[in-house]
mmCIF file of the N, C-alpha and C atoms, coordinates in Angstrom:
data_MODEL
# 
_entry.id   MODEL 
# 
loop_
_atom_site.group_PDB 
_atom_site.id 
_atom_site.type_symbol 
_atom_site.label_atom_id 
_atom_site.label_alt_id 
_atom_site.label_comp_id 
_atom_site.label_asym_id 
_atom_site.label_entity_id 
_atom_site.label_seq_id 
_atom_site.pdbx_PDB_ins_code 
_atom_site.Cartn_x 
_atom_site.Cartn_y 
_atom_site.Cartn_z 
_atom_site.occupancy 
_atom_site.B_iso_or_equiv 
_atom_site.pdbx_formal_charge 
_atom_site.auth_seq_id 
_atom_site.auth_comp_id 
_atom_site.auth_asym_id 
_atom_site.auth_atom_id 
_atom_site.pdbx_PDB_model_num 
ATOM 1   N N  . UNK A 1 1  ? -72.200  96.524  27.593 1.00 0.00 ? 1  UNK A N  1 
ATOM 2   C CA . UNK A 1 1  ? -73.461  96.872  28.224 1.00 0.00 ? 1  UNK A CA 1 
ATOM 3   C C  . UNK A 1 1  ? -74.621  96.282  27.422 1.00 0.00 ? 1  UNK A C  1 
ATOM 4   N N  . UNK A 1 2  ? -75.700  95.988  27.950 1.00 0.00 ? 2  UNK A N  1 
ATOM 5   C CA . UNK A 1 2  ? -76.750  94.887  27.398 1.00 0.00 ? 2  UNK A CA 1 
ATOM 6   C C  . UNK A 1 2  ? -77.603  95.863  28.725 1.00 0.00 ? 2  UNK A C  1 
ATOM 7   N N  . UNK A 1 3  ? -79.446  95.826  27.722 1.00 0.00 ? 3  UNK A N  1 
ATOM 8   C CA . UNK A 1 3  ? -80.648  96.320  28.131 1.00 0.00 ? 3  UNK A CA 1 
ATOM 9   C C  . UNK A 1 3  ? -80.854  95.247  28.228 1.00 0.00 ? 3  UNK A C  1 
ATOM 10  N N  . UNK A 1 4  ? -81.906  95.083  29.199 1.00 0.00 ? 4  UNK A N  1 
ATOM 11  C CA . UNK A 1 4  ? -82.931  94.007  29.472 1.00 0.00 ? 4  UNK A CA 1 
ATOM 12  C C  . UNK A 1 4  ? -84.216  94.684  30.103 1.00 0.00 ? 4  UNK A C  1 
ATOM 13  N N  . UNK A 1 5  ? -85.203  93.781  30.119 1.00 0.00 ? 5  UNK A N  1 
ATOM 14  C CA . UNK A 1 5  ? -86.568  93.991  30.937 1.00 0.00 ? 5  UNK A CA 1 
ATOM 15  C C  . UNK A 1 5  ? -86.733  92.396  31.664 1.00 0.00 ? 5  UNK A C  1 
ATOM 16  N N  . UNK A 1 6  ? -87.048  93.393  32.839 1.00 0.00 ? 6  UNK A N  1 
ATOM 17  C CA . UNK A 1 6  ? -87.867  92.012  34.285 1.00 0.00 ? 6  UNK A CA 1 
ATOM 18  C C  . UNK A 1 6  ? -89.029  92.766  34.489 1.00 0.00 ? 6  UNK A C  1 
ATOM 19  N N  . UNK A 1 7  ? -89.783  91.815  34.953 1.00 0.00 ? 7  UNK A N  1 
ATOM 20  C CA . UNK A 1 7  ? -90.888  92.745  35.173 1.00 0.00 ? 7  UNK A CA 1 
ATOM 21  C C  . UNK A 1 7  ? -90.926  92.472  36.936 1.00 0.00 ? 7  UNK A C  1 
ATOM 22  N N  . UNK A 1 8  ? -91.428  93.306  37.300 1.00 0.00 ? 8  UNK A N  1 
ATOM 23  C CA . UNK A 1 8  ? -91.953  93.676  38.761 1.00 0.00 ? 8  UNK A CA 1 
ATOM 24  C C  . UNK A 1 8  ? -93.348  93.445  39.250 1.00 0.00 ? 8  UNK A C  1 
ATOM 25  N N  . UNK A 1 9  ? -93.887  92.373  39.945 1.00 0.00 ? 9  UNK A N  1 
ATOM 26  C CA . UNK A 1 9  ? -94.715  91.624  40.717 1.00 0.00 ? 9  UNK A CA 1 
ATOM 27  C C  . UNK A 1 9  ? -94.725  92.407  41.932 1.00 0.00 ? 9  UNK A C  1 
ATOM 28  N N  . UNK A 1 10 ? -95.723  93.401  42.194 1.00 0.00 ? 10 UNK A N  1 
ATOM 29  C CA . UNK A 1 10 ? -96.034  93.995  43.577 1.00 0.00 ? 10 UNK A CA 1 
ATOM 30  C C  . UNK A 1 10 ? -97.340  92.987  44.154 1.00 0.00 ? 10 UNK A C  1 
ATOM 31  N N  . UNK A 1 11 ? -97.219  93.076  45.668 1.00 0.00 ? 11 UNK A N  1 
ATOM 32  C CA . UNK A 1 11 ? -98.315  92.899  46.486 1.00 0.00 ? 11 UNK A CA 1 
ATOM 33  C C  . UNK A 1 11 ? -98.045  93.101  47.384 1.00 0.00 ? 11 UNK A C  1 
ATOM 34  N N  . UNK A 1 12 ? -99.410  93.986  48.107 1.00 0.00 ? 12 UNK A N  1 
ATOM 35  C CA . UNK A 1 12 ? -98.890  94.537  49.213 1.00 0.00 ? 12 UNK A CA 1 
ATOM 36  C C  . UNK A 1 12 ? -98.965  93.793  50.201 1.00 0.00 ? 12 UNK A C  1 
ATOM 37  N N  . UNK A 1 13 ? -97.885  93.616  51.135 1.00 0.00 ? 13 UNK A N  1 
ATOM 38  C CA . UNK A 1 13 ? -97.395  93.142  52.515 1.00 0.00 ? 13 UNK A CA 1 
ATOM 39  C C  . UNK A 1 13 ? -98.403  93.305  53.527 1.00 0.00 ? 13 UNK A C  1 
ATOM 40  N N  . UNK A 1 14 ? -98.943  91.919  54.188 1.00 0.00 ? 14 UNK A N  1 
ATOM 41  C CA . UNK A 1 14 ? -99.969  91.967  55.316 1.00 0.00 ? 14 UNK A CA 1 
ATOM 42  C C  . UNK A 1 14 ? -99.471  92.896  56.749 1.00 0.00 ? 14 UNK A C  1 
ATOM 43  N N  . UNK A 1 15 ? -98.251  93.804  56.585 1.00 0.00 ? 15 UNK A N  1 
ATOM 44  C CA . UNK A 1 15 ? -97.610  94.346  57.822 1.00 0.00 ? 15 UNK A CA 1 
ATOM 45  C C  . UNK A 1 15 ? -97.539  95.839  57.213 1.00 0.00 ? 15 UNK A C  1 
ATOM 46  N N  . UNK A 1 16 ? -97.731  96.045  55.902 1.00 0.00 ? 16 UNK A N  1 
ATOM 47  C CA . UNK A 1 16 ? -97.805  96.709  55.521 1.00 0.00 ? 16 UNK A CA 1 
ATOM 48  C C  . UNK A 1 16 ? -95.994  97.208  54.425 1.00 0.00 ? 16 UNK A C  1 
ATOM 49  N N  . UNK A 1 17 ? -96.214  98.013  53.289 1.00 0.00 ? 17 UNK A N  1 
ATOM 50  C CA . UNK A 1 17 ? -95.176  98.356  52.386 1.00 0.00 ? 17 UNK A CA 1 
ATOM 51  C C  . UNK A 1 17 ? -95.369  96.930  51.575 1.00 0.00 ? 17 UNK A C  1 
ATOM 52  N N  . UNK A 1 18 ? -94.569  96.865  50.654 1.00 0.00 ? 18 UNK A N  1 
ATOM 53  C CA . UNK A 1 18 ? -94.748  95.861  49.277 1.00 0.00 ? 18 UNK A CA 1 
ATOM 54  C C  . UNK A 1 18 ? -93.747  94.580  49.016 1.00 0.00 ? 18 UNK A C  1 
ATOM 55  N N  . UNK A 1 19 ? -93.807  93.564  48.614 1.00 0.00 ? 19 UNK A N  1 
ATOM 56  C CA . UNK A 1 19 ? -93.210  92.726  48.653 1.00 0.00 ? 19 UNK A CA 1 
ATOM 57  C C  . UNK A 1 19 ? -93.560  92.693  46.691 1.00 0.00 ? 19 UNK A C  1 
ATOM 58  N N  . UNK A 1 20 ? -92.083  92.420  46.291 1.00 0.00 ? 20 UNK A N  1 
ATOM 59  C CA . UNK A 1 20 ? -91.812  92.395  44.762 1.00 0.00 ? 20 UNK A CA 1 
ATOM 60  C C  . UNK A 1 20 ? -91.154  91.635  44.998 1.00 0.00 ? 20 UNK A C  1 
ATOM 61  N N  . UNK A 1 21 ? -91.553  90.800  43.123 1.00 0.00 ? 21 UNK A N  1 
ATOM 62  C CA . UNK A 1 21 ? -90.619  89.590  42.812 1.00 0.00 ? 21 UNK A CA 1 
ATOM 63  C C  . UNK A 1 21 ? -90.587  89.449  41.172 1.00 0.00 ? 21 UNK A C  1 
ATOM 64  N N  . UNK A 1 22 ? -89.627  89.318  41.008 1.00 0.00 ? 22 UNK A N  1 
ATOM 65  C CA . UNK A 1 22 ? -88.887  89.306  39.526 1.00 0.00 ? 22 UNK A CA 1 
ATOM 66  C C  . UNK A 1 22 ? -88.834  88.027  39.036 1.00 0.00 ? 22 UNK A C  1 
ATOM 67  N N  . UNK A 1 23 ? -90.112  87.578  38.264 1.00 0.00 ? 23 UNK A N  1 
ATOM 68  C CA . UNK A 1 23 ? -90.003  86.309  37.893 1.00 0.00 ? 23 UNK A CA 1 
ATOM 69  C C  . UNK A 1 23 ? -88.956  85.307  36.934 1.00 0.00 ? 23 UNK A C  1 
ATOM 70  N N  . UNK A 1 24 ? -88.310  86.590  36.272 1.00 0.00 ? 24 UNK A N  1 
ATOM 71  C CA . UNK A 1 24 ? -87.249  86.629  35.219 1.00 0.00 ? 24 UNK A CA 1 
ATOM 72  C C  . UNK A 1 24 ? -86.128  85.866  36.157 1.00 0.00 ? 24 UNK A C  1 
ATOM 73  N N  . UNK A 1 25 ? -85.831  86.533  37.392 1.00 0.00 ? 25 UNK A N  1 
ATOM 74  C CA . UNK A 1 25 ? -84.615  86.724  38.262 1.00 0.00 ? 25 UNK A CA 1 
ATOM 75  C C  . UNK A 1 25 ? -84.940  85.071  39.488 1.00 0.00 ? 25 UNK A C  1 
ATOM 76  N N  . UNK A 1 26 ? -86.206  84.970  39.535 1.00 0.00 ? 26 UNK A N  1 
ATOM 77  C CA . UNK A 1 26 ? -86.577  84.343  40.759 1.00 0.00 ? 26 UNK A CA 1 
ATOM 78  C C  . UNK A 1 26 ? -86.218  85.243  42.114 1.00 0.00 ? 26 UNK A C  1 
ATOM 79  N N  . UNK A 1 27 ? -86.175  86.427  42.103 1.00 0.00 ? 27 UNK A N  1 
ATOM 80  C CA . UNK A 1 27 ? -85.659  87.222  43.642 1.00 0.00 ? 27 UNK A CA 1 
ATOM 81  C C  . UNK A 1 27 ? -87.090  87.508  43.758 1.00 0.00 ? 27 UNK A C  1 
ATOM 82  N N  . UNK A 1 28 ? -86.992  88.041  45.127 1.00 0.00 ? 28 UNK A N  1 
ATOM 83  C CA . UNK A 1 28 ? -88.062  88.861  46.079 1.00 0.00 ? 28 UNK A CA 1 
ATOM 84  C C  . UNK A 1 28 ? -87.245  89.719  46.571 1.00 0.00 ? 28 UNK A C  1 
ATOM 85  N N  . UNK A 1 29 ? -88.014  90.621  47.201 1.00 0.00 ? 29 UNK A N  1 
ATOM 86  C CA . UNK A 1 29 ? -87.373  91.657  48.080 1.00 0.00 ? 29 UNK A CA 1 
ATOM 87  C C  . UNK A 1 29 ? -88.591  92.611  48.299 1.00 0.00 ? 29 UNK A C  1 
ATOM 88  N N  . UNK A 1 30 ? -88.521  93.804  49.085 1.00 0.00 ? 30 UNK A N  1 
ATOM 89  C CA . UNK A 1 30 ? -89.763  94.598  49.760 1.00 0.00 ? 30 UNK A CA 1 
ATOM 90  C C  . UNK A 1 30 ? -89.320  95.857  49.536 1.00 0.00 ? 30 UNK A C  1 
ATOM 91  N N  . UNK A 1 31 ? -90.234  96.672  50.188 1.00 0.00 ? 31 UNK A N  1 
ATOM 92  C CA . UNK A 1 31 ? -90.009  98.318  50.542 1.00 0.00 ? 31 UNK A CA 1 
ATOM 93  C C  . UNK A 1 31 ? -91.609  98.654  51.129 1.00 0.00 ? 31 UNK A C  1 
ATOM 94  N N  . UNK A 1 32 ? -91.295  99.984  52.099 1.00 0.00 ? 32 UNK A N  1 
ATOM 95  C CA . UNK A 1 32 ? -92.110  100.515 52.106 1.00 0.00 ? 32 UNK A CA 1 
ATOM 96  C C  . UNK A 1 32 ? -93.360  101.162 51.099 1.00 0.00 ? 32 UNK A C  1 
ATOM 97  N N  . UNK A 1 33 ? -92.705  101.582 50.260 1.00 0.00 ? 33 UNK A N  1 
ATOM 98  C CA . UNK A 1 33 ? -93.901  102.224 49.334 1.00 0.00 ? 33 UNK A CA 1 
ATOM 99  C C  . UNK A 1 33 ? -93.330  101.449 47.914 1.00 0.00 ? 33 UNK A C  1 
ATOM 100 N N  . UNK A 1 34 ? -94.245  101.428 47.160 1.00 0.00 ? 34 UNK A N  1 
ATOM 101 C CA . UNK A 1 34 ? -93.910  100.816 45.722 1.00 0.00 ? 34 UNK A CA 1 
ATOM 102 C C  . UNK A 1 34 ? -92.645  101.255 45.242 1.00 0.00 ? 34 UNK A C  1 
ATOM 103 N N  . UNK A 1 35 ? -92.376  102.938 45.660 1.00 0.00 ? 35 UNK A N  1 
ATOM 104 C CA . UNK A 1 35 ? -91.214  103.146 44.832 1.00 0.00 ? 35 UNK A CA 1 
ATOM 105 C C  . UNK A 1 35 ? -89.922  102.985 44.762 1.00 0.00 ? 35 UNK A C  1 
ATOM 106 N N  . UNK A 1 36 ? -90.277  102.522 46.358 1.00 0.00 ? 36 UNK A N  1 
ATOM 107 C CA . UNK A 1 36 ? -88.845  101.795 47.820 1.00 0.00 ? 36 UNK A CA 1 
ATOM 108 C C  . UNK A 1 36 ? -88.912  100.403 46.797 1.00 0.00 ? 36 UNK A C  1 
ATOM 109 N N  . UNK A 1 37 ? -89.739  99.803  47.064 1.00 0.00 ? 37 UNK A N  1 
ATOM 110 C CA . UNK A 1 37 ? -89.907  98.370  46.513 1.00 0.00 ? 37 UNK A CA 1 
ATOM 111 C C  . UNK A 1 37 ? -89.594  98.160  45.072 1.00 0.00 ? 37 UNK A C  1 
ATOM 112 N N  . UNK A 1 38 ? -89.615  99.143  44.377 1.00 0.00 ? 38 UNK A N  1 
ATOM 113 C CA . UNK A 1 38 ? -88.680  98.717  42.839 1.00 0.00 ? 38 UNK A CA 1 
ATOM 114 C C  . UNK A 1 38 ? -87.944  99.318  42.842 1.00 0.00 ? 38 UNK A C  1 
ATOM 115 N N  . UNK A 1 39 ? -86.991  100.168 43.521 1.00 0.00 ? 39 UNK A N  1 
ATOM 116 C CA . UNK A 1 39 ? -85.695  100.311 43.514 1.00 0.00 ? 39 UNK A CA 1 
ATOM 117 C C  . UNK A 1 39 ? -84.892  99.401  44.513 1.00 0.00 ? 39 UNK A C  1 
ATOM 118 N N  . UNK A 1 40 ? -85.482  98.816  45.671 1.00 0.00 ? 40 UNK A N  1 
ATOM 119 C CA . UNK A 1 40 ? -84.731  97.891  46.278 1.00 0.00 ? 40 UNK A CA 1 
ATOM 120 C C  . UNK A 1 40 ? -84.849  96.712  44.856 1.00 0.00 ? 40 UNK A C  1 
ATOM 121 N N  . UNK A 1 41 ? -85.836  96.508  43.868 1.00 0.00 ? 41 UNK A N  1 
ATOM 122 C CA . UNK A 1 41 ? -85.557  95.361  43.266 1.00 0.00 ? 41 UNK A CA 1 
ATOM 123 C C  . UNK A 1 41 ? -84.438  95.360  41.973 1.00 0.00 ? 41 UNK A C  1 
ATOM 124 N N  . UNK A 1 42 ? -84.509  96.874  41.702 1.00 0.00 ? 42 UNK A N  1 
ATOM 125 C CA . UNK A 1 42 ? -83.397  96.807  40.436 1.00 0.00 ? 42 UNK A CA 1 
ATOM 126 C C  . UNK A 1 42 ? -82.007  96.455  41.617 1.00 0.00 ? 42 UNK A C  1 
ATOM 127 N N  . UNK A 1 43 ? -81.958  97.478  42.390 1.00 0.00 ? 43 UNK A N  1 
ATOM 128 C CA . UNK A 1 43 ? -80.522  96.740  43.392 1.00 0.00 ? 43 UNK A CA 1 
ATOM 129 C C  . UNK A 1 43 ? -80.388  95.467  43.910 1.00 0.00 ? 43 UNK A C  1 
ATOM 130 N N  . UNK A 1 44 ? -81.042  94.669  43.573 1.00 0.00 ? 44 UNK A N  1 
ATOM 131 C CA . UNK A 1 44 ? -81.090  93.655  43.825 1.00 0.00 ? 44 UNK A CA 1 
ATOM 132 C C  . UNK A 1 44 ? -80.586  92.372  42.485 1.00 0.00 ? 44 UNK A C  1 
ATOM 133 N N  . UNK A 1 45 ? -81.827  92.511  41.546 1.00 0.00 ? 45 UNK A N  1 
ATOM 134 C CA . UNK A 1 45 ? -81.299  92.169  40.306 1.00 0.00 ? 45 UNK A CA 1 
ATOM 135 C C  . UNK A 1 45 ? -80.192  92.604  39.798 1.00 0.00 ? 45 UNK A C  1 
ATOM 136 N N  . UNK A 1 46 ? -79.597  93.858  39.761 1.00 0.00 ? 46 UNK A N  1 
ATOM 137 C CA . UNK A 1 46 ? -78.024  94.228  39.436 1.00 0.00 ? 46 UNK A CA 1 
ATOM 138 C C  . UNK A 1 46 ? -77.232  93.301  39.823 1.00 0.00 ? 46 UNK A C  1 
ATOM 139 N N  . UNK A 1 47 ? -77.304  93.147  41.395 1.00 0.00 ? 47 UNK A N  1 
ATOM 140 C CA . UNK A 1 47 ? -76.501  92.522  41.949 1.00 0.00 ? 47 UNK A CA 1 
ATOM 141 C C  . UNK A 1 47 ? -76.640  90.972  42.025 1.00 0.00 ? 47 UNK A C  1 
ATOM 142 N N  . UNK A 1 48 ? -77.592  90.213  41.486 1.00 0.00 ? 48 UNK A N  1 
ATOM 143 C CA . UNK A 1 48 ? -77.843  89.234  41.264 1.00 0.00 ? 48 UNK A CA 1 
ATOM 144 C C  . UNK A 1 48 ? -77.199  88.783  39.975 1.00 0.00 ? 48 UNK A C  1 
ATOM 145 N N  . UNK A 1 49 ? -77.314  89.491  39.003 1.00 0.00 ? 49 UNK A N  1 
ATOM 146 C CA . UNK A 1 49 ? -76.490  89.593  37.784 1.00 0.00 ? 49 UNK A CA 1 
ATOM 147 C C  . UNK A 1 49 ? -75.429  89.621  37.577 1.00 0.00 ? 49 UNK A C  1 
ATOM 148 N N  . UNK A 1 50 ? -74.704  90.279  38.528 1.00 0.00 ? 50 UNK A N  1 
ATOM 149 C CA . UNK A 1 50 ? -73.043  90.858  38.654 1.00 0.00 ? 50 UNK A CA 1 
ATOM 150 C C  . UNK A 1 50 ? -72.161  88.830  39.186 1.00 0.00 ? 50 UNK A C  1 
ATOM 151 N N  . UNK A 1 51 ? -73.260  88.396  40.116 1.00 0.00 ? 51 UNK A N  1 
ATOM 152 C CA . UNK A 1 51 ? -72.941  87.261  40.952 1.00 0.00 ? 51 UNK A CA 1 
ATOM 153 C C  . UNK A 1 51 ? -72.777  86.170  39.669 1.00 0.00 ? 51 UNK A C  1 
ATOM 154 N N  . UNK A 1 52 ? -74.036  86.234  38.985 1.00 0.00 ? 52 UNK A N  1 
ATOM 155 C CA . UNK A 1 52 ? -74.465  85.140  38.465 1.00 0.00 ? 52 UNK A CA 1 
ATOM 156 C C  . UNK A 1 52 ? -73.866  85.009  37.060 1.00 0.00 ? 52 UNK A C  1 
ATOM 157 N N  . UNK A 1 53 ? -74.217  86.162  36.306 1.00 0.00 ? 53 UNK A N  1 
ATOM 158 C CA . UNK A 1 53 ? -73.600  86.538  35.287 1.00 0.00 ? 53 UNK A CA 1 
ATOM 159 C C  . UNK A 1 53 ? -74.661  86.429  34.127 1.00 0.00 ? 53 UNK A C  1 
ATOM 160 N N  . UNK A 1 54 ? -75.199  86.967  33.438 1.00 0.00 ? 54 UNK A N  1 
ATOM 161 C CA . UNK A 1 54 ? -76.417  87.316  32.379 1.00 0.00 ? 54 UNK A CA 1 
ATOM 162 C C  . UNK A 1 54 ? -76.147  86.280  31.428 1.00 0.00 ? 54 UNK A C  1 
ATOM 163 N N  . UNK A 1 55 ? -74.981  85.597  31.132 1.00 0.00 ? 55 UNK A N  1 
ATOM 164 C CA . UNK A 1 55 ? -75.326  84.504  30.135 1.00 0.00 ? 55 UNK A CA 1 
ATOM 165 C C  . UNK A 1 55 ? -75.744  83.417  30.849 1.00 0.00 ? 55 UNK A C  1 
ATOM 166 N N  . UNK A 1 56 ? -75.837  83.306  32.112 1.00 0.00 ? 56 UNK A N  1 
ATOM 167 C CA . UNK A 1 56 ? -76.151  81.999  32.683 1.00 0.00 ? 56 UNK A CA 1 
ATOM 168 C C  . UNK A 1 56 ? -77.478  81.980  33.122 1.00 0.00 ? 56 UNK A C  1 
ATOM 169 N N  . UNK A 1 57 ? -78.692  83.360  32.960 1.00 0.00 ? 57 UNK A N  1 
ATOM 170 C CA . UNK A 1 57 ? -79.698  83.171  33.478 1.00 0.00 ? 57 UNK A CA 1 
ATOM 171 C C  . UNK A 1 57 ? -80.540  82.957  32.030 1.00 0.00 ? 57 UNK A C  1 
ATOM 172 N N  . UNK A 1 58 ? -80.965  81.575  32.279 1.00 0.00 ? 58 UNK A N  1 
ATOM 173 C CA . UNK A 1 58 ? -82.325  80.902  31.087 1.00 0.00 ? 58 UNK A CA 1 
ATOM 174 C C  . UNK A 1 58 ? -82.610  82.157  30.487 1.00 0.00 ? 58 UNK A C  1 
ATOM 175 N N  . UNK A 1 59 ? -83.826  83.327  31.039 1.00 0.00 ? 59 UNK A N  1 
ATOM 176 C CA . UNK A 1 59 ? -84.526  83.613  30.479 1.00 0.00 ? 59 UNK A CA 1 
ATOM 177 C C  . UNK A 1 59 ? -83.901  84.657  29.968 1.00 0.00 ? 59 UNK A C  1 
ATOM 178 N N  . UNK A 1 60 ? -82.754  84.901  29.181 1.00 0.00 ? 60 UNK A N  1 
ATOM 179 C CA . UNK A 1 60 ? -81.960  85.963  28.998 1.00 0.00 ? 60 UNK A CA 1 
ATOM 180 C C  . UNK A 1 60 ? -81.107  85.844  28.199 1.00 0.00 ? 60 UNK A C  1 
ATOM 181 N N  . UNK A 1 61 ? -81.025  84.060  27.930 1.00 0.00 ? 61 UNK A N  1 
ATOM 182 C CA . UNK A 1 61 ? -80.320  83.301  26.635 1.00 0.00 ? 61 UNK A CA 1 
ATOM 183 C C  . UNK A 1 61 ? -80.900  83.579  24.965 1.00 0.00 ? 61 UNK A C  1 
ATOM 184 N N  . UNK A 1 62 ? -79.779  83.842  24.193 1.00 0.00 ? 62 UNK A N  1 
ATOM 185 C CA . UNK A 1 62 ? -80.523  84.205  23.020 1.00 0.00 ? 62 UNK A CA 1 
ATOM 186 C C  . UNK A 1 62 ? -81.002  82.675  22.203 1.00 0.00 ? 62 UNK A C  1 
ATOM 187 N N  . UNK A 1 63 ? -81.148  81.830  23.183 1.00 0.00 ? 63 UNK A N  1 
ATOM 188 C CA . UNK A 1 63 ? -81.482  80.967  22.445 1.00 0.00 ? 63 UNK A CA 1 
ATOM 189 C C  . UNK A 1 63 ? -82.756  80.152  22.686 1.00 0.00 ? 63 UNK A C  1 
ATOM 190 N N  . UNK A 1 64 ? -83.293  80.993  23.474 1.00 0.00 ? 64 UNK A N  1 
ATOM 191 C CA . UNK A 1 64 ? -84.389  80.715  23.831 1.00 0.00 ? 64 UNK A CA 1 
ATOM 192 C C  . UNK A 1 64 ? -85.748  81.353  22.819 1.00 0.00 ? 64 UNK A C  1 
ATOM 193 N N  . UNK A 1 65 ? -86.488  80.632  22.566 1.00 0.00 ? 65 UNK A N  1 
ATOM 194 C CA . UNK A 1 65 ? -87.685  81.019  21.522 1.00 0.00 ? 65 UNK A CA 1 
ATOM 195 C C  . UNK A 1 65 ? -88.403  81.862  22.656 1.00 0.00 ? 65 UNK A C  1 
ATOM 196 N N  . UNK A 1 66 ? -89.330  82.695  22.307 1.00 0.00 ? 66 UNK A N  1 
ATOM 197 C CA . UNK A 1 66 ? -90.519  83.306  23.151 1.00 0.00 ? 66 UNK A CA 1 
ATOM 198 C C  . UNK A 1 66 ? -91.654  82.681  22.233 1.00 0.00 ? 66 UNK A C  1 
ATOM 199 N N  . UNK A 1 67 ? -92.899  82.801  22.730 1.00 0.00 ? 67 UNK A N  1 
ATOM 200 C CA . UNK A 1 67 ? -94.204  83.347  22.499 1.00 0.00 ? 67 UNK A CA 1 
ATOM 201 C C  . UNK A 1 67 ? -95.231  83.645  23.477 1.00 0.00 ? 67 UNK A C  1 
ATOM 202 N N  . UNK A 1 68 ? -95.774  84.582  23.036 1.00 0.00 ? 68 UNK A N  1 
ATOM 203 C CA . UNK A 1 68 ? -96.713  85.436  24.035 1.00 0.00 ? 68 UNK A CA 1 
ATOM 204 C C  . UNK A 1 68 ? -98.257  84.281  23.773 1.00 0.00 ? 68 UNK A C  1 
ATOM 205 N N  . UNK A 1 69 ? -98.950  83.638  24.393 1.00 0.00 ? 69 UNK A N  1 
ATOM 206 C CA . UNK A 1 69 ? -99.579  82.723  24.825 1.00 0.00 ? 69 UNK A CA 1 
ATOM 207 C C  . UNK A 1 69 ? -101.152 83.122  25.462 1.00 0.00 ? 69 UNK A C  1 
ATOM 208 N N  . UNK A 1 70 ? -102.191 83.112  25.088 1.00 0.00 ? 70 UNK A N  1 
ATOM 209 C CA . UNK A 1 70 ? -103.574 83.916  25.325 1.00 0.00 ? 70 UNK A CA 1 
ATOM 210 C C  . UNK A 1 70 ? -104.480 82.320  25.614 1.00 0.00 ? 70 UNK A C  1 
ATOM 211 N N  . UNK A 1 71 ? -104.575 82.052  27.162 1.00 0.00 ? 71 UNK A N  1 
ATOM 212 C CA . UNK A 1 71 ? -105.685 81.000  27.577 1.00 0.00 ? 71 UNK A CA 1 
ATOM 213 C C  . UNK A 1 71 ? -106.828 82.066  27.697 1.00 0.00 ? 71 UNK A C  1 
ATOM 214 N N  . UNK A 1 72 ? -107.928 80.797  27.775 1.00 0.00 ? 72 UNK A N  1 
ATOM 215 C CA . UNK A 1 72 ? -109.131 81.239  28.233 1.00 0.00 ? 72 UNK A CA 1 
ATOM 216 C C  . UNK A 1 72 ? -109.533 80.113  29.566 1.00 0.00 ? 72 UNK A C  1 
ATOM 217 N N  . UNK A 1 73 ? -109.671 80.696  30.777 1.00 0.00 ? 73 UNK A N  1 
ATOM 218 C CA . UNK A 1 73 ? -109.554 79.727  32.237 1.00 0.00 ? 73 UNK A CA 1 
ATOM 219 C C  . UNK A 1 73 ? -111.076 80.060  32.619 1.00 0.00 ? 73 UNK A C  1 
ATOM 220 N N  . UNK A 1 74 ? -111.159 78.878  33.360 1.00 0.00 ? 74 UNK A N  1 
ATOM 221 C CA . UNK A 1 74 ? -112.729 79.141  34.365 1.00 0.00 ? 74 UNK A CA 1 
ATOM 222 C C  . UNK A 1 74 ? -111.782 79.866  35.594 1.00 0.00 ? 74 UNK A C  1 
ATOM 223 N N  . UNK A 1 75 ? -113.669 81.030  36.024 1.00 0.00 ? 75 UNK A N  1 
ATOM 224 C CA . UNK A 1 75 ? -113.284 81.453  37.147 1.00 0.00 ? 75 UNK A CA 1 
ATOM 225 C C  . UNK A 1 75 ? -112.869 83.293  36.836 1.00 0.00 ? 75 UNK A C  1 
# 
């Protein structure tokens, strides 16, 4: 068993309820209310994981460096 963090990208849906996307994962998926919409996304990422398999997704490799990165943009 292995923890991880994705983070969750809400915006709400022009029809209404939320459209989330896991930039970690590259998925989307929706729900009615935010709380529909991040539990349809952990069931989703689970199962994206189970397919794919956690050593094969980039951002999840221990061999990848991070750094946290601070621009200053016009606008």
């Amino acid at each position: 068993m292995r923890k991880i963090k994705i983070t969750a990208e809400l915006i709400p849906a022009e029809e209404g309820g939320y459209v989330v996307y896991c930039p970690e994962l590259d998925i989307t998926t929706e729900g009615e209310t935010i709380a529909e919409a991040i539990e349809m996304l952990k069931d989703a990422a689970k199962g994206y994981i189970e397919v794919v398999g956690i050593e094969n997704i980039p951002h999840f490799s221990e061999k990848i460096v991070k750094e946290e990165l601070e621009l200053v943009v016009n606008g």
